[in-house]
C-alpha positions in Angstrom: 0.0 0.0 0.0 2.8 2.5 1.0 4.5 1.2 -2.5 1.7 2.4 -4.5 1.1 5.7 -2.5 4.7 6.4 -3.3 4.3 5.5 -6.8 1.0 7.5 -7.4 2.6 10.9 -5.8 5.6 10.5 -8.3 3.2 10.4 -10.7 1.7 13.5 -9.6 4.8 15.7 -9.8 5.7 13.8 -13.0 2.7 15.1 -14.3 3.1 18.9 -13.0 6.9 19.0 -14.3 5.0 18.3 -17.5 2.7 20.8 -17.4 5.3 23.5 -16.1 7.1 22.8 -19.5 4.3 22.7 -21.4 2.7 26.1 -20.1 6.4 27.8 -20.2 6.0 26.8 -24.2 2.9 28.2 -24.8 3.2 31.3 -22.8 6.3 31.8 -24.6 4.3 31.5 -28.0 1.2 33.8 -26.7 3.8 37.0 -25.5 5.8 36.9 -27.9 6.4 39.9 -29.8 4.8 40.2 -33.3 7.8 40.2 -35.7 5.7 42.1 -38.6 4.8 45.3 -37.2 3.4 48.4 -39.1 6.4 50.2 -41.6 6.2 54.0 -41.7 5.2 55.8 -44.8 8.6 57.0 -45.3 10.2 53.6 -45.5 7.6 51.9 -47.3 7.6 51.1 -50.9 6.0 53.2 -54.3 4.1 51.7 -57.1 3.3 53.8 -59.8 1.1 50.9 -61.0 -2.5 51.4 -61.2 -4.8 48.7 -59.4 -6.0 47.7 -56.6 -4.2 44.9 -56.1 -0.8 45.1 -56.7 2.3 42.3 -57.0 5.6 43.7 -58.1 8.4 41.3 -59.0 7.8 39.4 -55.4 10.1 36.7 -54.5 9.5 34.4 -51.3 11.3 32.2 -49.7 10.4 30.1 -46.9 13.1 29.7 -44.0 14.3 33.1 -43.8 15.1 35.0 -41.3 14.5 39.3 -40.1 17.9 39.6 -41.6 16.8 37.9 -45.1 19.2 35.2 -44.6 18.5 31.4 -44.3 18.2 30.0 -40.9 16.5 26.3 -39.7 16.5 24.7 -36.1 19.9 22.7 -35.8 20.8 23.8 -39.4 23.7 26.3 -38.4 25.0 26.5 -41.7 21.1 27.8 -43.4 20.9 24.5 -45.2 18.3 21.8 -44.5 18.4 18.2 -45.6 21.9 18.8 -47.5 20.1 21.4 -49.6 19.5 24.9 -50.3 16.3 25.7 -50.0 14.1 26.5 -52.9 12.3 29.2 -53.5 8.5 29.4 -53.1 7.8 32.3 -55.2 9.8 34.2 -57.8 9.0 37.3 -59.9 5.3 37.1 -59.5 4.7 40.2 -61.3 0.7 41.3 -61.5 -2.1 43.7 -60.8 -6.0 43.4 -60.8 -8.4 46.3 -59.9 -11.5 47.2 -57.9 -14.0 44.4 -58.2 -12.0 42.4 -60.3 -11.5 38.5 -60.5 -8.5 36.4 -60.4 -8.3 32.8 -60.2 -4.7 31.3 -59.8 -4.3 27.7 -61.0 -1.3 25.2 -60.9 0.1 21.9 -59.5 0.1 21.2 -55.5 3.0 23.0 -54.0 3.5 26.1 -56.4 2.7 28.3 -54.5 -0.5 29.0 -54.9 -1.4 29.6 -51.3 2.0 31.7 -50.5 0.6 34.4 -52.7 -2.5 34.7 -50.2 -0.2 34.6 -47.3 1.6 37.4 -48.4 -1.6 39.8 -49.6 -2.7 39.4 -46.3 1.2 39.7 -44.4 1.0 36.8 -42.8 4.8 37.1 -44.0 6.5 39.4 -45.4 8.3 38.7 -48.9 11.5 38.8 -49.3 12.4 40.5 -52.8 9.6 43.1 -54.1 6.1 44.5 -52.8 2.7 44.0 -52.2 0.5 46.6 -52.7 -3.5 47.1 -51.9 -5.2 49.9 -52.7 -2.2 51.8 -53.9 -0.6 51.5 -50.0 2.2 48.7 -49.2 0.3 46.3 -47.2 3.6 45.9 -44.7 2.1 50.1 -43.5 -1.7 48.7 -42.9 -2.4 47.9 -39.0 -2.3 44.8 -38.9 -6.2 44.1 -37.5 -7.1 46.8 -40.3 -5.9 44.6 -42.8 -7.0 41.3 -42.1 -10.9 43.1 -41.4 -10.7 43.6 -45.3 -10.8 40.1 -46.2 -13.2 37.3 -46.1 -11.5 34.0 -46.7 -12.0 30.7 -46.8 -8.4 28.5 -46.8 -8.5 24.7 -47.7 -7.9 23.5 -43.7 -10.6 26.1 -41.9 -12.4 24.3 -39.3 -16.2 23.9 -38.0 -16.5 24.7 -34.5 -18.5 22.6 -32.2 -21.7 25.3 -32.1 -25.0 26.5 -33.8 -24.2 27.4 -37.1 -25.0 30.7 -36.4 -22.2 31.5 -34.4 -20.2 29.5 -37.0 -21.2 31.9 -39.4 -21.2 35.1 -37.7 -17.5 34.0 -36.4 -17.8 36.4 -33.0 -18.6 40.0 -35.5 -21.6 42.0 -35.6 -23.8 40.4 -38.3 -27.5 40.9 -38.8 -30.0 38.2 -39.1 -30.8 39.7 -42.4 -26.9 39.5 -43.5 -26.6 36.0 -42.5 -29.0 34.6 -44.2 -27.8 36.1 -47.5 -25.0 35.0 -47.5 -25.8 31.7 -46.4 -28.1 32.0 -49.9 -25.4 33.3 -51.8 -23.1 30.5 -50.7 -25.8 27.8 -51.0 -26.2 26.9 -47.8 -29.6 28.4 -46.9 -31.9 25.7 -48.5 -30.3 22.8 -46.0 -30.0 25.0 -43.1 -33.5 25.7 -43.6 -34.5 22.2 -43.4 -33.0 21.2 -40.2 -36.3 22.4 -37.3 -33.6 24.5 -35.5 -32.1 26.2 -39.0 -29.3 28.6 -37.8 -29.4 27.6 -34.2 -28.4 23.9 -35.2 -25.6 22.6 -33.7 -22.4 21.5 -35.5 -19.7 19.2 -33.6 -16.5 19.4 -33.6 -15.0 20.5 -37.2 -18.3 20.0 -38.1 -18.9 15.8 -38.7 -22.3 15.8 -39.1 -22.2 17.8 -41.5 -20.7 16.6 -45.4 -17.8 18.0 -46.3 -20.1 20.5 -49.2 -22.1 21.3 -46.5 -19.0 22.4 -44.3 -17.6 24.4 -47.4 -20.7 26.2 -48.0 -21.0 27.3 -44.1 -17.2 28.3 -44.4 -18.1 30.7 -47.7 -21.2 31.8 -46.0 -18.8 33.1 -43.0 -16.6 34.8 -45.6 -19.2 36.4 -47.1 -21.3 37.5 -44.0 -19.2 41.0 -43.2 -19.2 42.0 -46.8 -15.9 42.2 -47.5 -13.4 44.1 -49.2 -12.0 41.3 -50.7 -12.8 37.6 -51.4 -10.2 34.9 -51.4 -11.6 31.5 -51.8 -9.0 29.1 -51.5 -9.6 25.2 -52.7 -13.1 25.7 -51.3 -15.3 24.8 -53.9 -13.7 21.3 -54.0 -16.6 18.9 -52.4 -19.1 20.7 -54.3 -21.1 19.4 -57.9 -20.5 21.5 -60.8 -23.7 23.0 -60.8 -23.6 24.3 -57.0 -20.0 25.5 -58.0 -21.4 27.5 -61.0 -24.6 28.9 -59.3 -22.1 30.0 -56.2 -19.9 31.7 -58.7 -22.9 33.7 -60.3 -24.0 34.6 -57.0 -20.6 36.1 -56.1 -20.8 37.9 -59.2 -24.2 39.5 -59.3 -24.6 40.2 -55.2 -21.1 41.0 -54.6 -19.8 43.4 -57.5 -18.0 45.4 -55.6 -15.6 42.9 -54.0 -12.3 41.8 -55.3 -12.2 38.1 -55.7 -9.1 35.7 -56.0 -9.8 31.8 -56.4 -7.2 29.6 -55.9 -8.7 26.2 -57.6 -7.6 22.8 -58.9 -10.7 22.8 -60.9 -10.5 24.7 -64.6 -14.5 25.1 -64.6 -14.2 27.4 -61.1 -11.9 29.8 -62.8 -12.4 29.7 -66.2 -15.2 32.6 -66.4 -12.9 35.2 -64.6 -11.3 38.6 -65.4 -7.8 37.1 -65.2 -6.3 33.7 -64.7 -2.6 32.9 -63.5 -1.1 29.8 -64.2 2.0 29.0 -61.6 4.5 26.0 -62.1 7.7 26.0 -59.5 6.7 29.0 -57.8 6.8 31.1 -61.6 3.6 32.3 -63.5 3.9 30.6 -66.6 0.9 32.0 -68.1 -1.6 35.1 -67.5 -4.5 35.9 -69.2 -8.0 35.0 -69.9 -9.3 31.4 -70.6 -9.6 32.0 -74.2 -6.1 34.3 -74.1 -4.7 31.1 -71.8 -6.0 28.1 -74.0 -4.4 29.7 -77.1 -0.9 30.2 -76.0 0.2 28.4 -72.6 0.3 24.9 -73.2 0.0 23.9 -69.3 -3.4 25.1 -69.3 -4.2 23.6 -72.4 -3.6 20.3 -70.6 -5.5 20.5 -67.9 -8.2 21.5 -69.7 -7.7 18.5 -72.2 -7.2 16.3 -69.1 -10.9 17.7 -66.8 -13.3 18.9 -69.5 -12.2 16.2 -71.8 -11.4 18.4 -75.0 
């Protein structure tokens, strides 16, 4: 008896060490300080470009770091695995105005994403600028900024609530607002039909729910706040062509205004937009519209060979 008394306190301050460590990690993480802080005006960079949206000759490398060189945990010489690491973006070089559309299209791992992550500075890139609304986005607060987006990224999550509060995502959003964009994204018809509609509970990253009806919610909580601009990235994925193409017509006719970027595997969710950008390695490798796109780059040509079967 005394053995296993003994035994279960070690376990006890086995288990606080633990905990000690673990909390001195996360507090570590929580006050840190935030590495991308506002640039002054007089340090920030010019475009002379017009748009509203602006890329200039950006490069971006993962791995770097404040001083813009290499650096990797327990890689003292800036190399990991043996090599030099590649780069994730170079010379992406566009604009796209007010209420414009973009899709971006390419193979896993071209950076597709990275071009989102920098628009909205969740890094900073390392050759070039990034402009919105003729302003470098490194001088916008950083709250500021990210209030002018409404996105939906390929891992966003369900949280175990009503869908409501999934929707409205803790901002002040009217009944009225909610429900259309929950029309606008498709999702009103089978929230209507549970008894509870909005007040229906999802569990945790939404399982009861299939994965269209998750993306639908997740479009409806980028649309709610009207934004500024609309980035939907993968997100049309798990849904039938035809809900694809009525949510792209409802984008366009109930949300003019907005600036939309689509980042999509999927030709026939980016083939009716303003511009298209084709990336391979990190490099756009063709810009233009569809028609402009299926007569002269011949990655785009295969792809829409390979889904539409032409």
């Amino acid at each position: 008896m005394i053995s296993m008394g003994v035994m279960g306190l070690n376990r006890v301050f086995m288990m606080m060490s633990k905990a000690n460590a673990s909390a001195a990690r996360i507090a570590a993480v929580v006050y840190a300080e935030d590495e991308l802080t506002p640039l002054p005006e007089a340090e920030a960079a010019v475009t002379e470009r017009e748009g509203y949206i602006v890329f200039e000759h950006v490069g971006f490398h993962y791995g770097r770091d404040s001083a813009g060189a290499e650096h990797f945990p327990g890689q003292a010489d800036g190399r990991f695995d043996g090599q030099g690491r590649q780069k994730s973006l170079d010379d992406i070089d566009f604009s796209m105005k007010k209420g414009g559309t973009l899709g971006i299209i390419g193979a896993t791992g071209c950076g597709k994403t990275t071009i989102i992550n920098l628009l909205m500075r969740f890094y900073d890139a390392d050759e070039g600028a990034v402009f919105i609304d003729g302003k470098d986005v490194r001088t916008y607060d950083k709250d500021a900024l990210h209030r002018m987006f409404g996105v939906v990224f390929q891992n966003d999550v369900i949280f175990a609530d009503s869908l409501k509060e999934n929707i409205a995502f803790g901002r002040d959003v009217s009944p009225e607002q909610m429900d259309a964009a929950a029309a606008d994204a498709r999702a009103r018809d089978f929230i209507r039909e549970y008894e509870d509609t909005y007040e229906h509970k999802a569990v945790v990253r939404g399982a009861n729910l299939s994965g269209g009806q998750r993306q639908r919610v997740l479009i409806a909580r980028a649309l709610a706040a009207a934004p500024d601009i609309l980035i939907l990235d993968d997100s049309s994925s798990a849904l039938d062509y035809k809900t694809d193409a009525a949510l792209r017509k409802a984008i366009r006719e109930h949300h003019a205004d907005t600036t939309t970027i689509i980042v999509a595997q999927r030709i026939s969710s980016i083939m009716s937009l303003d511009d298209i950008i084709v990336l391979e390695e990190g490099r756009i490798i063709g810009h233009g519209t569809h028609e402009e796109l299926m007569e002269n780059c011949p990655m785009y040509q295969e792809i829409h060979r390979v889904q539409m079967g032409a």
